[in-house]
DSSP file (Angstrom, degrees, kcal/mol; ACC not computed):
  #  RESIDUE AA STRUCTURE BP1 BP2  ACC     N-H-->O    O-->H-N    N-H-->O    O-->H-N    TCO  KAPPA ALPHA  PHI   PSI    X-CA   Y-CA   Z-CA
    1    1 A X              0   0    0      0, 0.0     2,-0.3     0, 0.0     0, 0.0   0.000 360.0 360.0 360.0 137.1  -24.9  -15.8  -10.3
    2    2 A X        -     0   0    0      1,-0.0     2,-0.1     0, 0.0     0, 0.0  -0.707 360.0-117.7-104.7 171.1  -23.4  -12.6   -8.8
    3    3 A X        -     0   0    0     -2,-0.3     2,-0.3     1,-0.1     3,-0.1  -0.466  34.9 -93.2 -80.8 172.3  -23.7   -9.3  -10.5
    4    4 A X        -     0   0    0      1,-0.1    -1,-0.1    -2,-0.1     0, 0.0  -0.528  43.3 -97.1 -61.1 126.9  -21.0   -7.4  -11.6
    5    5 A X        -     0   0    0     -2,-0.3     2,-0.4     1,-0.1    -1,-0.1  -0.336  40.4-120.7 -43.2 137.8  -19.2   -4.5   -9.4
    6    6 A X        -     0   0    0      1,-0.1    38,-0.1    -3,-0.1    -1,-0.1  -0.822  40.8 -87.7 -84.3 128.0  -20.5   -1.2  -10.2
    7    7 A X        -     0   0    0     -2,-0.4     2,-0.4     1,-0.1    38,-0.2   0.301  49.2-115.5 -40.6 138.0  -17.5    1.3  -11.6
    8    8 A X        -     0   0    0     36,-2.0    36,-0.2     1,-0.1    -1,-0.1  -0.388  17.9-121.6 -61.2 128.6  -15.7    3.2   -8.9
    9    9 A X     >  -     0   0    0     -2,-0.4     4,-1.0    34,-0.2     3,-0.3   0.080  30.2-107.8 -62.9-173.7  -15.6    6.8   -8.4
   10   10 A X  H  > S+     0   0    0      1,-0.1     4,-2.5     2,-0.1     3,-0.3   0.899 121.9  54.6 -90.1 -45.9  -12.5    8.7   -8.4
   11   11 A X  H  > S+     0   0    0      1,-0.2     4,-0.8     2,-0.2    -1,-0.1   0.679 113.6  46.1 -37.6 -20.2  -12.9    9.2   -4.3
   12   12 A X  H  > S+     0   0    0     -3,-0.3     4,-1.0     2,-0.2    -1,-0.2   0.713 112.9  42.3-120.7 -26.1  -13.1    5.3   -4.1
   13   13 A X  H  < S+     0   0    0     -4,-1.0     4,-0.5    -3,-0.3    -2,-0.2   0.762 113.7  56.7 -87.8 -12.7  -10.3    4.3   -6.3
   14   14 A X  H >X>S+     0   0    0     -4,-2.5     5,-1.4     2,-0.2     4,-0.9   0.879 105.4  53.7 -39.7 -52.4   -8.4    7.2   -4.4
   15   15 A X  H 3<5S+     0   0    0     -4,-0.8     3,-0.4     1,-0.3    -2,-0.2   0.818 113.4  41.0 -55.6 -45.7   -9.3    5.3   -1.4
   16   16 A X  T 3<5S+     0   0    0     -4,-1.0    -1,-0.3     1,-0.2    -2,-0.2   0.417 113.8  45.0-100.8   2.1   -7.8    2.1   -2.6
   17   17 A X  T <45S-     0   0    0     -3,-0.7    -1,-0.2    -4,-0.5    -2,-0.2   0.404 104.8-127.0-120.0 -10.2   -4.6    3.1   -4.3
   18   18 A X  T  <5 +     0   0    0     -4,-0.9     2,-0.2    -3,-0.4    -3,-0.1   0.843  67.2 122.6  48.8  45.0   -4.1    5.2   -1.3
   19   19 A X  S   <S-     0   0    0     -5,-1.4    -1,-0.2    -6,-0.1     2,-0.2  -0.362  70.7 -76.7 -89.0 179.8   -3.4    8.3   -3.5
   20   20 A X     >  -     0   0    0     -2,-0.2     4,-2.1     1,-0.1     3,-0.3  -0.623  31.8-131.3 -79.3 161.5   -4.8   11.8   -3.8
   21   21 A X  H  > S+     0   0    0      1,-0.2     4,-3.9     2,-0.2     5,-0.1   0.924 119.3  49.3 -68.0 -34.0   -8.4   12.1   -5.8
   22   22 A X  H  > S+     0   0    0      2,-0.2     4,-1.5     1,-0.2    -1,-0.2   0.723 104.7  56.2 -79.3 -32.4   -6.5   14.9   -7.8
   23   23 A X  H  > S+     0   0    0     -3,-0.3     4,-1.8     2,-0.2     3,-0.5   0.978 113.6  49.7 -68.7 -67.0   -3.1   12.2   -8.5
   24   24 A X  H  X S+     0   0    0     -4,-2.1     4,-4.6     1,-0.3    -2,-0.2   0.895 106.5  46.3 -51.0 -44.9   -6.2    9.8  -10.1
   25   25 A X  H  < S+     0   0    0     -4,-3.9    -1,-0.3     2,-0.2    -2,-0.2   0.958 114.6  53.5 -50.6 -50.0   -7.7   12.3  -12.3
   26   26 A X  H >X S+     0   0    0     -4,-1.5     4,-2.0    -3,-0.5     3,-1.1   0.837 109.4  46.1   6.9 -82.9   -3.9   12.9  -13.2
   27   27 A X  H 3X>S+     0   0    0     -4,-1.8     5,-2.3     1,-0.4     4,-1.8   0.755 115.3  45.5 -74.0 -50.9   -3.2    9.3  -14.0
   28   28 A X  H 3<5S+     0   0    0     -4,-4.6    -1,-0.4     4,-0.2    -2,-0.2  -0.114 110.3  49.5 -99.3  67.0   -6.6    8.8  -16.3
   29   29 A X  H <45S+     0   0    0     -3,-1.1    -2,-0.3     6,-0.0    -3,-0.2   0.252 118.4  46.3 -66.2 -54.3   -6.4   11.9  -18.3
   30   30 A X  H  <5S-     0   0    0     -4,-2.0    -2,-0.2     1,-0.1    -3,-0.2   0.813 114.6-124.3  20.4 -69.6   -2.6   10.4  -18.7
   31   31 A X  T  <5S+     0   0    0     -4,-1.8    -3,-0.2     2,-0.1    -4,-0.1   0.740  79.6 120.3  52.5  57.5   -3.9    7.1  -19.4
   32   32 A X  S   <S+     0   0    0     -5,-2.3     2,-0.3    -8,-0.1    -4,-0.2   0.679  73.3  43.7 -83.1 -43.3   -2.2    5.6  -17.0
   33   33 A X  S    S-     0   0    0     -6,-1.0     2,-0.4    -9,-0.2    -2,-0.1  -0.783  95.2-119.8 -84.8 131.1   -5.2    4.4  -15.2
   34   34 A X        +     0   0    0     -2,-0.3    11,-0.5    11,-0.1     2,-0.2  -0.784  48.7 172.9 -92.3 144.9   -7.7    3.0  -17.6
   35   35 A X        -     0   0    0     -2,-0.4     2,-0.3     9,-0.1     9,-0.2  -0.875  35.2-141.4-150.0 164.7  -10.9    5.1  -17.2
   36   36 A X  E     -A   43   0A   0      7,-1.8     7,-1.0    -2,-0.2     2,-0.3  -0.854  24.6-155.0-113.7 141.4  -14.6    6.1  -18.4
   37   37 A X  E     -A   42   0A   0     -2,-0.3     2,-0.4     5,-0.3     5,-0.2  -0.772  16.3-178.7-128.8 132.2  -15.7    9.5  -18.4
   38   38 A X  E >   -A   41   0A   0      3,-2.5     3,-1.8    -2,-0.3    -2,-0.1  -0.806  64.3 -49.4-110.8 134.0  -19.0   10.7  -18.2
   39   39 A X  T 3  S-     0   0    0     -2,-0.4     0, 0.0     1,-0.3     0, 0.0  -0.201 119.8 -31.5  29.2-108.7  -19.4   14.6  -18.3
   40   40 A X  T 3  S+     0   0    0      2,-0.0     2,-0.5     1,-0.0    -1,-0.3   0.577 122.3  90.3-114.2   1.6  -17.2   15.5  -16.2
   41   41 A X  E <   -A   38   0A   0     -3,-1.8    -3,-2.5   -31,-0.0     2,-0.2  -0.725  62.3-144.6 -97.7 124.9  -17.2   12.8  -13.7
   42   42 A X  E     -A   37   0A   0     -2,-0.5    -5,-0.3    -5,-0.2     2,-0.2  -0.795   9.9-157.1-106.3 157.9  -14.7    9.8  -14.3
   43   43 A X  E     -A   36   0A   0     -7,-1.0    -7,-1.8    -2,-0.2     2,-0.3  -0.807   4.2-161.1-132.9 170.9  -15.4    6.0  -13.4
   44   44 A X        -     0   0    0    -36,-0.2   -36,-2.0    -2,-0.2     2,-0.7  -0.942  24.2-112.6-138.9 135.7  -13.0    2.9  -12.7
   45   45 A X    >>  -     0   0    0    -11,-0.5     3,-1.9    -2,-0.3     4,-1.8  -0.699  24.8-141.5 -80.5 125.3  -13.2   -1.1  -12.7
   46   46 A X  H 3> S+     0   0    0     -2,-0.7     4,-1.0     1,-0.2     2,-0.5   0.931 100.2  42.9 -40.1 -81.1  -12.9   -2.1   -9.4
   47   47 A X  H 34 S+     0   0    0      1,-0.2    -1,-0.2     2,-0.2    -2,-0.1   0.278 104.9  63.6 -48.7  -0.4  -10.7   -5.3  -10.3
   48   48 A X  H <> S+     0   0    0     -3,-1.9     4,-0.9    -2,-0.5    -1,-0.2   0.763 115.0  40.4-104.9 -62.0   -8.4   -3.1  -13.1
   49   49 A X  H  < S+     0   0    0     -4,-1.8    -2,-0.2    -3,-0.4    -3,-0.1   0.795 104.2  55.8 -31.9 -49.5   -7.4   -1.2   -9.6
   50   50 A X  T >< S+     0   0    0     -4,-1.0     3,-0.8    -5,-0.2    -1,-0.3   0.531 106.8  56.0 -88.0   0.2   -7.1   -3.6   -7.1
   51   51 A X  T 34 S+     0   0    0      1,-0.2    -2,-0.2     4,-0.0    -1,-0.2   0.561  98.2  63.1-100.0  19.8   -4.3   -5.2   -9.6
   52   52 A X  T 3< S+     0   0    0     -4,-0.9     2,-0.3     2,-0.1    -1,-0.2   0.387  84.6 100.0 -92.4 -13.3   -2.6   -1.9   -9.6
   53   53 A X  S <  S-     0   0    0     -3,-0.8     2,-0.1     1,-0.0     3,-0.1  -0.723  79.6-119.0 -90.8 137.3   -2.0   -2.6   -5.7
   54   54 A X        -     0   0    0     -2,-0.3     2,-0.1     1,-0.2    -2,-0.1  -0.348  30.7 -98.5 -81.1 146.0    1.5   -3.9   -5.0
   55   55 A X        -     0   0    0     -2,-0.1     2,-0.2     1,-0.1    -1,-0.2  -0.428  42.6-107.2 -69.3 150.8    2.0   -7.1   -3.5
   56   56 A X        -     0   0    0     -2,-0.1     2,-0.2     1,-0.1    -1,-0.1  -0.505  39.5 -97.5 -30.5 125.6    2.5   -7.0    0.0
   57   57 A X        -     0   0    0     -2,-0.2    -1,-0.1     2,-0.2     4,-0.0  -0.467  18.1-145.9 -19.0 115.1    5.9   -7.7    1.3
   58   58 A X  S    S+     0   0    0     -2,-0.2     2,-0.1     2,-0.1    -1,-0.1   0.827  96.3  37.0 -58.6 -45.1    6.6  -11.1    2.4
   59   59 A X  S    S-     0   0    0      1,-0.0     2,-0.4     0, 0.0    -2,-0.2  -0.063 105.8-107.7 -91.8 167.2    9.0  -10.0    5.3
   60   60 A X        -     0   0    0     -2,-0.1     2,-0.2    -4,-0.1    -2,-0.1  -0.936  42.0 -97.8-117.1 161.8    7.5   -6.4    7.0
   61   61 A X        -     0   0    0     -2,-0.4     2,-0.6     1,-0.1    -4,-0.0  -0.511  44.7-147.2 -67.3 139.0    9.7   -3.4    6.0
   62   62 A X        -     0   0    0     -2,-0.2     5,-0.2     3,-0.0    -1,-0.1  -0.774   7.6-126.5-105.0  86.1   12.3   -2.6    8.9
   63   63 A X        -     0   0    0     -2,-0.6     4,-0.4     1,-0.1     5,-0.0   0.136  16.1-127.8 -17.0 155.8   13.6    0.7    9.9
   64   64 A X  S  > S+     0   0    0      2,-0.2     4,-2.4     3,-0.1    -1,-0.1   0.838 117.4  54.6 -83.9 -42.7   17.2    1.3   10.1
   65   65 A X  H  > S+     0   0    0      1,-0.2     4,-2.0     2,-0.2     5,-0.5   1.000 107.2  53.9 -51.1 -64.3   16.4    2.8   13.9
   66   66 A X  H  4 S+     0   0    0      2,-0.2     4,-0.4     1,-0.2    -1,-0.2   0.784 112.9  43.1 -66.4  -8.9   14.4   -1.0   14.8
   67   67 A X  H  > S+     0   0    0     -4,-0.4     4,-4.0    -5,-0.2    -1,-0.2   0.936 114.2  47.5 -75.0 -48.9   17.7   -3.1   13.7
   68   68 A X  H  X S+     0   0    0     -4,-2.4     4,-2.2     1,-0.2    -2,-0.2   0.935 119.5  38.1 -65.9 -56.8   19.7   -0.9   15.4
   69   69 A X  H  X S+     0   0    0     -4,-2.0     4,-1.5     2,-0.2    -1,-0.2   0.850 117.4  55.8 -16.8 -49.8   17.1   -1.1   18.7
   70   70 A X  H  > S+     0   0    0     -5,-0.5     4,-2.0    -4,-0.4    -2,-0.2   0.970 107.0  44.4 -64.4 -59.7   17.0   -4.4   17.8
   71   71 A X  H  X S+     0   0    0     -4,-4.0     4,-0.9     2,-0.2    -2,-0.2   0.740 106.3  61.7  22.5 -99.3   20.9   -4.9   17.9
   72   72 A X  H  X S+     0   0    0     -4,-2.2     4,-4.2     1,-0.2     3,-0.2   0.852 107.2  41.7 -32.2 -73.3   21.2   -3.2   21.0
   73   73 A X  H  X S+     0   0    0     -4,-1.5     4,-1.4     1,-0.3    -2,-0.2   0.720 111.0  50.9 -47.2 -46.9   19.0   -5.7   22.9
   74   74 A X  H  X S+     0   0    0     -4,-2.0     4,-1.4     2,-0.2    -1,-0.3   0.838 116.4  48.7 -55.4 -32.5   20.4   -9.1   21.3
   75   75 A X  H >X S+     0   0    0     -4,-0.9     4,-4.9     2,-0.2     3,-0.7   0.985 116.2  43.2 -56.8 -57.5   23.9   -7.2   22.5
   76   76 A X  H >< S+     0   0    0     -4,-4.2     3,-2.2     1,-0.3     2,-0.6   0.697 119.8  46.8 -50.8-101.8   22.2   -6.5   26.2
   77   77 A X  H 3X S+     0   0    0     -4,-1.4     4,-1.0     1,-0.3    -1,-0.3   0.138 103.6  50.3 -23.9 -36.9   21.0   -9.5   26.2
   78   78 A X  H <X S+     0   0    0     -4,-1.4     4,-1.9    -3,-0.7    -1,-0.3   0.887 117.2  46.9 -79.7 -51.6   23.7  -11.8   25.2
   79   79 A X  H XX S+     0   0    0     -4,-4.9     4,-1.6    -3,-2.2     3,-1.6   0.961 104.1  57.3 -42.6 -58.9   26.1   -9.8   28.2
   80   80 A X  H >> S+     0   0    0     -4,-0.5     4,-1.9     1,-0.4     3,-0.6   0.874 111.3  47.0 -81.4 -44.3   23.3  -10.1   30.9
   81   81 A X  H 3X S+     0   0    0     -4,-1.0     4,-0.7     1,-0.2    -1,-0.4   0.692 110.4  54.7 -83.5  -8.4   23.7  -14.5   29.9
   82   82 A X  H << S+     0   0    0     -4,-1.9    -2,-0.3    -3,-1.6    -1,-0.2   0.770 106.1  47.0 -54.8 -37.4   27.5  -14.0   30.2
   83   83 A X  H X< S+     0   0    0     -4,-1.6     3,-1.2    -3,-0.6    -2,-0.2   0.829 113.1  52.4 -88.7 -36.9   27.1  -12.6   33.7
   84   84 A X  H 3< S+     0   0    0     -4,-1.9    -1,-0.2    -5,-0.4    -2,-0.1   0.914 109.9  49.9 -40.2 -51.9   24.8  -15.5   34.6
   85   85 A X  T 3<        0   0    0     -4,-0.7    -1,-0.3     1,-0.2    -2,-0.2   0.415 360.0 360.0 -59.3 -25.5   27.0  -17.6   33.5
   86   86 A X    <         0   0    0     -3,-1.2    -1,-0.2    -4,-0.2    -2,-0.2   0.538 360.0 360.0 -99.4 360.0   30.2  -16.5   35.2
């Protein structure tokens, strides 16, 4: 049987949402983020956090510069087997 995660700190769900600590504090006084707080210190369920993380891309995102680079090179490339050719 495993135990249960122990709640997250605001530094740790910072860490994982790849925010500022000061955007989380934000977010559960909001109650955008579901949160405990005790005195003055607030805590987080790990697993209510990591499902706040965006899927991954299927594809990776592509700059406008690395098509155009990209482009270029199929272009180059396609000439340079023209000349081969000829």
């Amino acid at each position: 049987m495993t135990q249960p995660e122990s709640p997250w700190t605001v530094s740790e769900a910072a860490c994982w949402l790849k925010r500022s600590e000061e955007w989380v504090r934000e977010q559960a006084r909001a109650e955008k983020i579901p949160g405990v707080r005790f005195g003055r210190e607030w805590r987080f369920d790990p697993a209510v956090i990591r499902a706040m993380i965006p899927a991954q891309p299927a594809e990776p995102i592509r700059s406008d510069l690395a098509r155009t680079l990209e482009a270029r090179l199929n272009a180059s490339a396609a000439r340079i087997a023209l000349r081969r050719t000829s």
